[in-house]
PyMOL commands that place a pseudoatom at each C-alpha (Angstrom):
pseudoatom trace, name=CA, resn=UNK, resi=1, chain=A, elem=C, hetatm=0, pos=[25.312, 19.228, 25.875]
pseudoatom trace, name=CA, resn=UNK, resi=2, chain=A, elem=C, hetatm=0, pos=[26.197, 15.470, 25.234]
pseudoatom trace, name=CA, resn=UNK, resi=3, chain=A, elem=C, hetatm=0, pos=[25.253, 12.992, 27.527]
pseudoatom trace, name=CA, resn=UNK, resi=4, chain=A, elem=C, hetatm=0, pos=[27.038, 9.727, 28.262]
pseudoatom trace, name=CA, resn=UNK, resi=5, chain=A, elem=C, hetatm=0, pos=[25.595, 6.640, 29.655]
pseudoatom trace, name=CA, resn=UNK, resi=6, chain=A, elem=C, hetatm=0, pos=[28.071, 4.469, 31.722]
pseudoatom trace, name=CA, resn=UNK, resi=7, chain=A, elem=C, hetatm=0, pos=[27.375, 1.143, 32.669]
pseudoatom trace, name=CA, resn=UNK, resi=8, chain=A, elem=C, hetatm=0, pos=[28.982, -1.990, 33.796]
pseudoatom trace, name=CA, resn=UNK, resi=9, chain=A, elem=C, hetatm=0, pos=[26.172, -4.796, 33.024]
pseudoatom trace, name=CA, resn=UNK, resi=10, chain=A, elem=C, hetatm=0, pos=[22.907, -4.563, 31.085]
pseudoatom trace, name=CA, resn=UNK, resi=11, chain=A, elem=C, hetatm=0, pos=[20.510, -7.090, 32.252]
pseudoatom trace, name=CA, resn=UNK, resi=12, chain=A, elem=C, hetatm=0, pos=[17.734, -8.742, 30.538]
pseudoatom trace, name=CA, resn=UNK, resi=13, chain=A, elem=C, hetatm=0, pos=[13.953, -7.223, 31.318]
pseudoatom trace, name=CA, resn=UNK, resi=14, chain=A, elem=C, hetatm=0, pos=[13.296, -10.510, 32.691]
pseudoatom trace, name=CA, resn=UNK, resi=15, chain=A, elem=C, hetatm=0, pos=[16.102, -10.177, 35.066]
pseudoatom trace, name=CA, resn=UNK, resi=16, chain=A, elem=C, hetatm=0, pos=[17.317, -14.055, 34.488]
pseudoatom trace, name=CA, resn=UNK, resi=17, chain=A, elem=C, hetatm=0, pos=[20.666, -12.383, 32.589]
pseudoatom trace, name=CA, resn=UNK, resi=18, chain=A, elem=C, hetatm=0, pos=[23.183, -10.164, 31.409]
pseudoatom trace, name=CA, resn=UNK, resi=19, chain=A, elem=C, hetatm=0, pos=[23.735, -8.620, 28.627]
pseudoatom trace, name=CA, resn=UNK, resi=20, chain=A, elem=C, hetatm=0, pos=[27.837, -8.309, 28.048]
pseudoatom trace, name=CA, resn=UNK, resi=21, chain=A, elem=C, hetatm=0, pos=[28.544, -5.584, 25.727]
pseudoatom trace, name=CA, resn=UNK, resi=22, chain=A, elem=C, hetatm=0, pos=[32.266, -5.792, 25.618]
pseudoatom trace, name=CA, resn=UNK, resi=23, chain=A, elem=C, hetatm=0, pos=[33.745, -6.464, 21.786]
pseudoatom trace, name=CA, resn=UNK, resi=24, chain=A, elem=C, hetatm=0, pos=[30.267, -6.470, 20.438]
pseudoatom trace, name=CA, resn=UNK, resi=25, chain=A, elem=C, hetatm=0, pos=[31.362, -5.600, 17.070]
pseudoatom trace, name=CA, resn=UNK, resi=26, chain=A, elem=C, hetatm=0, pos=[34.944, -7.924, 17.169]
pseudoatom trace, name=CA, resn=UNK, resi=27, chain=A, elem=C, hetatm=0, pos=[34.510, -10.312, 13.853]
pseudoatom trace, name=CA, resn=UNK, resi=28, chain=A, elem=C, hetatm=0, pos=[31.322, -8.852, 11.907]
pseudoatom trace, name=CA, resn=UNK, resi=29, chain=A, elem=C, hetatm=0, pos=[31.483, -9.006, 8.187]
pseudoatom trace, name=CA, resn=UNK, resi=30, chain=A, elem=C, hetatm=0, pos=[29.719, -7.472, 5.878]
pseudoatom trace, name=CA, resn=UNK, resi=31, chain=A, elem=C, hetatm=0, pos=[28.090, -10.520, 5.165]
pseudoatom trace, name=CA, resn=UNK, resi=32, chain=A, elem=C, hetatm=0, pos=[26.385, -11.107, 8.470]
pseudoatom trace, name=CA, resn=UNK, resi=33, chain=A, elem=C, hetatm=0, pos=[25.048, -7.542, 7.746]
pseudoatom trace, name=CA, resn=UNK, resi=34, chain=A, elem=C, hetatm=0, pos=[21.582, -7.574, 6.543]
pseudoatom trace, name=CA, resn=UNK, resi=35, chain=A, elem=C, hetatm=0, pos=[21.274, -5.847, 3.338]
pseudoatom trace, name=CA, resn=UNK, resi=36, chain=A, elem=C, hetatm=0, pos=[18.656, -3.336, 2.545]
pseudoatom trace, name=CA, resn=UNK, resi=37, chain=A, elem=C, hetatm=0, pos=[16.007, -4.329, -0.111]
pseudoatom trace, name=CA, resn=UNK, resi=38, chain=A, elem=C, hetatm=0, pos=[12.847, -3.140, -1.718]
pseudoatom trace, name=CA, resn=UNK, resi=39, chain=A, elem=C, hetatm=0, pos=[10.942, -4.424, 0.977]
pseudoatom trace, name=CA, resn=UNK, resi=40, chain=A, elem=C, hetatm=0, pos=[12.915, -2.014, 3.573]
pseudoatom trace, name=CA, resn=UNK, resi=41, chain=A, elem=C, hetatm=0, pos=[12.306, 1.245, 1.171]
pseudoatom trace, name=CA, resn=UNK, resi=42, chain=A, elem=C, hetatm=0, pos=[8.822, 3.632, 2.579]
pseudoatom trace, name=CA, resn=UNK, resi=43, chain=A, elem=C, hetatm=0, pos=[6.305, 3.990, 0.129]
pseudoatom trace, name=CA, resn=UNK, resi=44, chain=A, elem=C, hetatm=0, pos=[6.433, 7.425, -2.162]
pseudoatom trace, name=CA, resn=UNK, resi=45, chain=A, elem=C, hetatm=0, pos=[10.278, 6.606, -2.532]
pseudoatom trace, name=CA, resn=UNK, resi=46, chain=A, elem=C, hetatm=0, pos=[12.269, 5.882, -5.703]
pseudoatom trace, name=CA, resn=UNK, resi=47, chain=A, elem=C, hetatm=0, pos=[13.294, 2.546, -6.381]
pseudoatom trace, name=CA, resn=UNK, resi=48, chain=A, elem=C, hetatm=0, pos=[13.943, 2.659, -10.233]
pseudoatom trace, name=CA, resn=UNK, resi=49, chain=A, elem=C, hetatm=0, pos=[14.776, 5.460, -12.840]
pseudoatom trace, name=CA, resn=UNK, resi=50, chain=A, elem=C, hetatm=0, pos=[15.250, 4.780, -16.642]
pseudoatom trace, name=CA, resn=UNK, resi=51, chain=A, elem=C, hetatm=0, pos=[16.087, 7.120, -18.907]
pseudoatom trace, name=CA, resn=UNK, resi=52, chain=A, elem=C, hetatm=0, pos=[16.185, 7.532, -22.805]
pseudoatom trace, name=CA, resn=UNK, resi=53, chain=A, elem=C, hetatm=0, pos=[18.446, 9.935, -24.709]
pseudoatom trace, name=CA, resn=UNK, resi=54, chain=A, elem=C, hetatm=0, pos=[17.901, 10.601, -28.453]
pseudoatom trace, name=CA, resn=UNK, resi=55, chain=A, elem=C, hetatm=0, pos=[20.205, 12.655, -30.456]
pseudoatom trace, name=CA, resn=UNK, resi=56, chain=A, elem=C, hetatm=0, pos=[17.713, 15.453, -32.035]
pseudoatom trace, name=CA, resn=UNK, resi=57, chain=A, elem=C, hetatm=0, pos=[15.571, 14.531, -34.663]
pseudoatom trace, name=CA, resn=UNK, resi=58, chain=A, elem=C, hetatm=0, pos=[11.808, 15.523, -36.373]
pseudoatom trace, name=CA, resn=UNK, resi=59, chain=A, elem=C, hetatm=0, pos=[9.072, 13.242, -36.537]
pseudoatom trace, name=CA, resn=UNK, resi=60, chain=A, elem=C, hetatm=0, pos=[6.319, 14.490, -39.478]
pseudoatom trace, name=CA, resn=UNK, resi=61, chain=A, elem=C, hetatm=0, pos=[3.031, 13.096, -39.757]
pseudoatom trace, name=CA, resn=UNK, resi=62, chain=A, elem=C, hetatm=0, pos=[-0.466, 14.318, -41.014]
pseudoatom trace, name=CA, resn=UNK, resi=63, chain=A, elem=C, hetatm=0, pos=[-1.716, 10.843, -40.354]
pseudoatom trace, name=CA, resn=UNK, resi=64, chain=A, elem=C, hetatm=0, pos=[-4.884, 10.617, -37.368]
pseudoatom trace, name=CA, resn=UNK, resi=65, chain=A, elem=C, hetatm=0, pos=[-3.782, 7.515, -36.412]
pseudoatom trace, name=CA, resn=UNK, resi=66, chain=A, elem=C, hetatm=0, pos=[-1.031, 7.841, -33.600]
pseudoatom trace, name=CA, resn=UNK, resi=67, chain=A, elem=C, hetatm=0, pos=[2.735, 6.873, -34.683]
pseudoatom trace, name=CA, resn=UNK, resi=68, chain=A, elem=C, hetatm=0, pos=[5.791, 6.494, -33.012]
pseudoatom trace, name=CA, resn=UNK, resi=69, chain=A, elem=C, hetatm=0, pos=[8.257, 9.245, -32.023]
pseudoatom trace, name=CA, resn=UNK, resi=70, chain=A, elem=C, hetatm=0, pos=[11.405, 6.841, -31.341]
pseudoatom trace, name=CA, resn=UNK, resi=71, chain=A, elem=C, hetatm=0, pos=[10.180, 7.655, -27.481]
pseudoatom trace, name=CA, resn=UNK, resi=72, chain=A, elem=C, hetatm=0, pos=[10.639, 4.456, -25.741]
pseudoatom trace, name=CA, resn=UNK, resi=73, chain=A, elem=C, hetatm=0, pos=[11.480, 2.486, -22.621]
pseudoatom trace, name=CA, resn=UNK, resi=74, chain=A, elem=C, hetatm=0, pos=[10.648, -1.094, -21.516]
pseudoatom trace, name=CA, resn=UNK, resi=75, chain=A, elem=C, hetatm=0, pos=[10.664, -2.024, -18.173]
pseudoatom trace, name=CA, resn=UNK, resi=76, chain=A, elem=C, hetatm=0, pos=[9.455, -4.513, -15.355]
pseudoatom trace, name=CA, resn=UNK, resi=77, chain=A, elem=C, hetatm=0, pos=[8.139, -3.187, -12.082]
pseudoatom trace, name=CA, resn=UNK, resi=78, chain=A, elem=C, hetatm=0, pos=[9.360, -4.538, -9.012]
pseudoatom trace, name=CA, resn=UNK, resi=79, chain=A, elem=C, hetatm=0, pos=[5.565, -4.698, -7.824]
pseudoatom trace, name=CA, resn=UNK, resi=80, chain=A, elem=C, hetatm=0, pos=[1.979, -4.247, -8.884]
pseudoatom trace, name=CA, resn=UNK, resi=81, chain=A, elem=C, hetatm=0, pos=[1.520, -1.563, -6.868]
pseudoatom trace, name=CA, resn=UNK, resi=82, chain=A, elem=C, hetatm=0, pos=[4.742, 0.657, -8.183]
pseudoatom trace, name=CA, resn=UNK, resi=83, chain=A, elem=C, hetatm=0, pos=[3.659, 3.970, -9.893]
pseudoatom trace, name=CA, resn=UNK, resi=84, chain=A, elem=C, hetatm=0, pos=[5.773, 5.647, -12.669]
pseudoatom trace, name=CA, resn=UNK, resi=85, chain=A, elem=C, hetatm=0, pos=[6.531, 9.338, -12.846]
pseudoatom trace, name=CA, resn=UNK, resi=86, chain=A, elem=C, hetatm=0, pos=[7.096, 10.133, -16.421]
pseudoatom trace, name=CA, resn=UNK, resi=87, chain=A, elem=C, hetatm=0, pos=[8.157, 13.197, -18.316]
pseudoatom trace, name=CA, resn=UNK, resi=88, chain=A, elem=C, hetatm=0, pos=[9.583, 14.600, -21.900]
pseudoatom trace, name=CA, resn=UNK, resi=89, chain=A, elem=C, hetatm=0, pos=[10.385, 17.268, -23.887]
pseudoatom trace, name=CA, resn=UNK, resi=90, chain=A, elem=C, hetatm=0, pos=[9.312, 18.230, -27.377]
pseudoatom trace, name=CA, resn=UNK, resi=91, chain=A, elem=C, hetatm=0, pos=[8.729, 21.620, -29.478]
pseudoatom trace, name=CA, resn=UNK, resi=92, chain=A, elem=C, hetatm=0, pos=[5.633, 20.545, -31.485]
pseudoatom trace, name=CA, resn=UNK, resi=93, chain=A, elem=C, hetatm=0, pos=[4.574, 22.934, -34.444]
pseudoatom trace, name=CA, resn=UNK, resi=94, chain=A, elem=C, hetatm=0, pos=[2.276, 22.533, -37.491]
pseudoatom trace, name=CA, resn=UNK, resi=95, chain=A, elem=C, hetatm=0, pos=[2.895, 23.338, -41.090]
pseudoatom trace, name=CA, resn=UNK, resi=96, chain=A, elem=C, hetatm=0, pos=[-0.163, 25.258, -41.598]
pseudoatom trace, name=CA, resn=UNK, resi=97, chain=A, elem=C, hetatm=0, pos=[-1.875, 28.631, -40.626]
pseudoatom trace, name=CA, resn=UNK, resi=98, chain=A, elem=C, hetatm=0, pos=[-4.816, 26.840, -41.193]
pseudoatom trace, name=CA, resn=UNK, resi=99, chain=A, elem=C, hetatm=0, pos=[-6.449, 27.188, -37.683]
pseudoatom trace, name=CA, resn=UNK, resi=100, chain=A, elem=C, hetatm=0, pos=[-8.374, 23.313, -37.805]
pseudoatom trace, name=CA, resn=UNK, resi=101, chain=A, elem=C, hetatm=0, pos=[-4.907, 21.792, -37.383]
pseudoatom trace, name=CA, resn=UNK, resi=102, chain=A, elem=C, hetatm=0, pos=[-4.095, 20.191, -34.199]
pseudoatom trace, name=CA, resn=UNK, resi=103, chain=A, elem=C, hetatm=0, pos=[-1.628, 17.565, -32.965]
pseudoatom trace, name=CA, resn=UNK, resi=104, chain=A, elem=C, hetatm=0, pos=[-1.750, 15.157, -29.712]
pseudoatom trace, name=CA, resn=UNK, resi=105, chain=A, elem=C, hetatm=0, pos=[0.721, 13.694, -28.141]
pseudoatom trace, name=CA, resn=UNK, resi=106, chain=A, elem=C, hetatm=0, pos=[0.337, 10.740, -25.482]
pseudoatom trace, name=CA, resn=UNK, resi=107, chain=A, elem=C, hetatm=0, pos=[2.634, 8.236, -23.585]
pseudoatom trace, name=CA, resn=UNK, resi=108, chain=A, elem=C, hetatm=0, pos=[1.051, 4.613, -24.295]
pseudoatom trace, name=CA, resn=UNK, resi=109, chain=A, elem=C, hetatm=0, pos=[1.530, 1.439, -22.168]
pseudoatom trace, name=CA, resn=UNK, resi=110, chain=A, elem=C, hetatm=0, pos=[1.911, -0.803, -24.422]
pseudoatom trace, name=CA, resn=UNK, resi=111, chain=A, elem=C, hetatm=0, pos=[-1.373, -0.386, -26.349]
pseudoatom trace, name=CA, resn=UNK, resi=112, chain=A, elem=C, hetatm=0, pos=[-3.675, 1.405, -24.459]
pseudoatom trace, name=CA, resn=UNK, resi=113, chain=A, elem=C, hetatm=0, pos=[-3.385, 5.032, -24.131]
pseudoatom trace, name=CA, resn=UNK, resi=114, chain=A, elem=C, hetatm=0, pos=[-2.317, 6.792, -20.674]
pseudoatom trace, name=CA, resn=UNK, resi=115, chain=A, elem=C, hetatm=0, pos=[-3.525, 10.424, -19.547]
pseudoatom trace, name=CA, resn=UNK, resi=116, chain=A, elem=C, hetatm=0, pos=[-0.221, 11.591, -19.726]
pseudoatom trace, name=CA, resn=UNK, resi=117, chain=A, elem=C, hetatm=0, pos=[0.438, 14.085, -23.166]
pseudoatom trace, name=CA, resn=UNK, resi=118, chain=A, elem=C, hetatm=0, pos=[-0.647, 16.771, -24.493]
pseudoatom trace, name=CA, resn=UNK, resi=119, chain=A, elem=C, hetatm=0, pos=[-1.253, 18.560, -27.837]
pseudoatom trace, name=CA, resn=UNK, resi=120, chain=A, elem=C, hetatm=0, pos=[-1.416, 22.363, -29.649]
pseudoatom trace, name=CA, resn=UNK, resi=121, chain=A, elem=C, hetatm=0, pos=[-4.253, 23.945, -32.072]
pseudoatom trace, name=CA, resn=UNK, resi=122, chain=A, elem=C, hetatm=0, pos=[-2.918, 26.320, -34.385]
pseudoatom trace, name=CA, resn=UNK, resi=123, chain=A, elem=C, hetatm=0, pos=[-4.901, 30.103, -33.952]
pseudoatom trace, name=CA, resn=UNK, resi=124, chain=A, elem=C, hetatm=0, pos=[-2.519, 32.041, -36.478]
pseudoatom trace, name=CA, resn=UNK, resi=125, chain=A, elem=C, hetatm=0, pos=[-1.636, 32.572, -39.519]
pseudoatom trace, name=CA, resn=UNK, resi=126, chain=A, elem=C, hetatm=0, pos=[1.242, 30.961, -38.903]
pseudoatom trace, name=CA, resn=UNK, resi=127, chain=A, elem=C, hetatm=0, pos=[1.978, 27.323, -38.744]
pseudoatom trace, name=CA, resn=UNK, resi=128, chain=A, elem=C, hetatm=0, pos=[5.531, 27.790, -35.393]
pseudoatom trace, name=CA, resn=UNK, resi=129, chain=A, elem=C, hetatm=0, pos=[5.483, 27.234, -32.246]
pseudoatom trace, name=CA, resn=UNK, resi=130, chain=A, elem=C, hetatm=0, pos=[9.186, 28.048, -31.065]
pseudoatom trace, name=CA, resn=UNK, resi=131, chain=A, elem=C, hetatm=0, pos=[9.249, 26.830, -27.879]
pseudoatom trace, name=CA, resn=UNK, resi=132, chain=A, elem=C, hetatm=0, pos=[9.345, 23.722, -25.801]
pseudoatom trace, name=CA, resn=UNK, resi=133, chain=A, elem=C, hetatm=0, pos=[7.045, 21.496, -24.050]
pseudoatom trace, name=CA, resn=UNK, resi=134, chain=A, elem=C, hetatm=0, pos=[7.734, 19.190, -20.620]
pseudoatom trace, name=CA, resn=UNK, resi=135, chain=A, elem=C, hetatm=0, pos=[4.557, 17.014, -20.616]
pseudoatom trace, name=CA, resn=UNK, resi=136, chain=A, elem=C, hetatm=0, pos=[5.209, 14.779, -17.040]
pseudoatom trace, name=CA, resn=UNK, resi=137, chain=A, elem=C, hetatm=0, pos=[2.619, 12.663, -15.302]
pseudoatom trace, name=CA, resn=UNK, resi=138, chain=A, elem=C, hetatm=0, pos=[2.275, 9.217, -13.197]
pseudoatom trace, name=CA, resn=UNK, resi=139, chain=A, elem=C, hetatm=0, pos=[0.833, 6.209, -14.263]
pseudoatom trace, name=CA, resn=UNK, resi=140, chain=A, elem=C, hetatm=0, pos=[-0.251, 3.210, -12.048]
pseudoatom trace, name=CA, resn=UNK, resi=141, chain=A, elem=C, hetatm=0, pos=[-0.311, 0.132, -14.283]
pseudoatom trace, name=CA, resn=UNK, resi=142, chain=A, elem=C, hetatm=0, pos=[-1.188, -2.547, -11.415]
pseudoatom trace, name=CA, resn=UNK, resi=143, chain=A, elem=C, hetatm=0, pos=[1.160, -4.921, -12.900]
pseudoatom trace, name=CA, resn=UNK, resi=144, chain=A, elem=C, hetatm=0, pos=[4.184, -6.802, -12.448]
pseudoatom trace, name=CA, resn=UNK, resi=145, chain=A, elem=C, hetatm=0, pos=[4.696, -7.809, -15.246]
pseudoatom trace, name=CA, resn=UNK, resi=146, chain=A, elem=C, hetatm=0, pos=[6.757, -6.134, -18.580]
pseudoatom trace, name=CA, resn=UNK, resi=147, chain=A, elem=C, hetatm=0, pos=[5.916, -2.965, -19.846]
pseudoatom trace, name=CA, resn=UNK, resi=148, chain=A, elem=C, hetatm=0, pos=[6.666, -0.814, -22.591]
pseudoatom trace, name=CA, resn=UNK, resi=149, chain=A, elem=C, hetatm=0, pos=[6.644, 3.149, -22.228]
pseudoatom trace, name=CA, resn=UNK, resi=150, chain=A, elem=C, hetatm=0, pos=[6.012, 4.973, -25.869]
pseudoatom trace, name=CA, resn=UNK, resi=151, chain=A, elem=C, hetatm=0, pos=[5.494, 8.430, -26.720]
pseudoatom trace, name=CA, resn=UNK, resi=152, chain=A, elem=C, hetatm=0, pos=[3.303, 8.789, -29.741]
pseudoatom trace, name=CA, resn=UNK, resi=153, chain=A, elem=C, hetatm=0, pos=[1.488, 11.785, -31.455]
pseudoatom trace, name=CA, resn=UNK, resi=154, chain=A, elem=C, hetatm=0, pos=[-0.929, 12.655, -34.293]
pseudoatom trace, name=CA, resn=UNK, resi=155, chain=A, elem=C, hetatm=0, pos=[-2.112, 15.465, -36.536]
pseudoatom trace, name=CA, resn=UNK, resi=156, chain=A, elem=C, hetatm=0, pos=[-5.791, 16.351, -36.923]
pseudoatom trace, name=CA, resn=UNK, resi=157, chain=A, elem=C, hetatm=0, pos=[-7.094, 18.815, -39.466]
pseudoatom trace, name=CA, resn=UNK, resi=158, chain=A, elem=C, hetatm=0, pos=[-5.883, 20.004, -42.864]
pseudoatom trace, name=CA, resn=UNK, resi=159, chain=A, elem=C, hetatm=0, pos=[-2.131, 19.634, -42.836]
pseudoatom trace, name=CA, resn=UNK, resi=160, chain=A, elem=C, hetatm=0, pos=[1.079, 17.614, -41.437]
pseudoatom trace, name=CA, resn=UNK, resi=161, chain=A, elem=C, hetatm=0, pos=[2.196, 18.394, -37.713]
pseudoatom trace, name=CA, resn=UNK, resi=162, chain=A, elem=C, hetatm=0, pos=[6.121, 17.536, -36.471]
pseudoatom trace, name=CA, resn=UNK, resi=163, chain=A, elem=C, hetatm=0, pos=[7.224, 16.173, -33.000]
pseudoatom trace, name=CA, resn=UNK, resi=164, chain=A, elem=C, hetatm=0, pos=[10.332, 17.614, -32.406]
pseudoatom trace, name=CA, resn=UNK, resi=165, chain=A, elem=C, hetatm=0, pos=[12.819, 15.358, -30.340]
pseudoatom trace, name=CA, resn=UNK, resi=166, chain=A, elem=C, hetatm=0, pos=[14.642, 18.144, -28.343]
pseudoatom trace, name=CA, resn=UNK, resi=167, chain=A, elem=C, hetatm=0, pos=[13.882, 22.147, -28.761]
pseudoatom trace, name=CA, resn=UNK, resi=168, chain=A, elem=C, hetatm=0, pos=[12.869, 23.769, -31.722]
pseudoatom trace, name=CA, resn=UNK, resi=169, chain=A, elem=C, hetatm=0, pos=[15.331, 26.369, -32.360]
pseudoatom trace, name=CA, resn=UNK, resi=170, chain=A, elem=C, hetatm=0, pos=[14.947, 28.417, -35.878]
pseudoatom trace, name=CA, resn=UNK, resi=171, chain=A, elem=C, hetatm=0, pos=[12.725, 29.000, -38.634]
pseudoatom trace, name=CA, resn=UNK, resi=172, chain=A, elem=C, hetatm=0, pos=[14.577, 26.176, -40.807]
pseudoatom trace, name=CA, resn=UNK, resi=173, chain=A, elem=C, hetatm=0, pos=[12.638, 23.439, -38.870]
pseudoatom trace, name=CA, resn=UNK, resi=174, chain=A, elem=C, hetatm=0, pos=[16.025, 22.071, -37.181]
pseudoatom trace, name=CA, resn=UNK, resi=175, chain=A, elem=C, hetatm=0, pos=[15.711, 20.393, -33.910]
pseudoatom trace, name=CA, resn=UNK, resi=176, chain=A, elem=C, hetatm=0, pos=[17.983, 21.342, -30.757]
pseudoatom trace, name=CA, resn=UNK, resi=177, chain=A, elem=C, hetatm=0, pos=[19.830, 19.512, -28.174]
pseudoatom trace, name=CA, resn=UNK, resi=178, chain=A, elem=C, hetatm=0, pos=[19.032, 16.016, -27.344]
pseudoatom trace, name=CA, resn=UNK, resi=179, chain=A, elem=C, hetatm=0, pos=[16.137, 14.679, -25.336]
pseudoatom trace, name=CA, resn=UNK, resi=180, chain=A, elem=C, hetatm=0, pos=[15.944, 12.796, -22.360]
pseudoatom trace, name=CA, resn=UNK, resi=181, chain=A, elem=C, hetatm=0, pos=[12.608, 10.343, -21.706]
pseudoatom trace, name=CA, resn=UNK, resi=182, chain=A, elem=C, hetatm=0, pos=[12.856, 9.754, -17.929]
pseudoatom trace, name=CA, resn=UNK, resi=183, chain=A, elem=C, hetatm=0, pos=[10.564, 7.059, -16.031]
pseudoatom trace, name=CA, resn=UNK, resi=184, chain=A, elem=C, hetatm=0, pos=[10.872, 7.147, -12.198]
pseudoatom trace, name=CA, resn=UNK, resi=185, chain=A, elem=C, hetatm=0, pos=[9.285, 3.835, -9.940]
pseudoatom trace, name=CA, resn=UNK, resi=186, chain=A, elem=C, hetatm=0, pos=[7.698, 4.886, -7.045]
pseudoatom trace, name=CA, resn=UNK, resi=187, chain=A, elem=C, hetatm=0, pos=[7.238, 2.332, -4.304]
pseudoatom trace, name=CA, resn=UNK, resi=188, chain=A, elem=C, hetatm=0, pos=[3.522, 2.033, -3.535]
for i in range(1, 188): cmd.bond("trace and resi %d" % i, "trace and resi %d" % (i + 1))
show_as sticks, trace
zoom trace
């Protein structure tokens, strides 16, 4: 059922006026419009995305010290209190059956080290793992300032360790498809 609301004059709720509502509409531009910004947007919504897309390729290390995977995005939040949902997809493996061998992985703002990554220990006697990983997590930097997003990994233990950009497909090592780094801002 629709209902309809008929009505010659509005007056004001202090009853000194009316209120004509005839050609309301007659010469608005988009300019007298207001238009919607940041300010306008709930908090928990999305109000940024950047995204990173590397053709495949293998990282190798056996170093301890964290290095770069070529996983990187630079960005400025719109405010201190934004949060960033960030994921990425690797197939890590090590080149050892030796079962000490590890490798981390971690996203880093700019230098200090997020709680978003991940990592494998090898427990065979063989040194693949053939499948993928999605590591994803937020991070609330508190800043407004510039930031820079990299994904960096190590290798612990008694042999190198590779970050594959992409999927790990066959036994000769060679990565898959490409990979896609995405960072969402979420409005706090």
């Amino acid at each position: 059922m629709t209902s309809k609301l008929k009505t010659d004059v509005l007056e004001t709720v202090s009853g000194s006026g009316t209120i004509a509502l005839t050609n309301q509409l007659t010469g608005m531009t988009h300019a007298s419009v207001p238009l919607l910004t940041e300010a306008h947007i709930p908090a928990g919504s999305v109000i940024n995305a950047y995204t990173q897309v590397l053709s495949s390729s293998t990282i190798t290390t056996s170093s301890s010290s964290f290095v770069n995977t070529g996983l990187s995005i630079t960005l400025t939040p719109v405010s201190a209190s934004s949060k960033f949902y960030i994921t990425y997809t690797h197939a890590p493996h090590l080149n050892t059956g030796d079962n000490t061998t590890y490798q981390t992985h971690f996203v880093h703002r700019n230098s200090t080290i997020t709680t978003i990554g991940g990592g494998m220990r090898q427990d065979a006697s063989s040194g693949w793992w053939t499948g993928t990983q999605t590591t994803q997590g937020i991070d609330a930097p508190n800043t407004a300032s510039a930031i820079t997003y990299t994904v960096k990994f190590l290798t612990g233990g008694s042999a190198s360790g590779n970050f594959h950009v992409g999927s790990h497909l066959n036994a000769s090592h060679a990565a898959g498809a490409s990979c896609q780094f995405t960072i969402l801002e979420i409005k706090g």
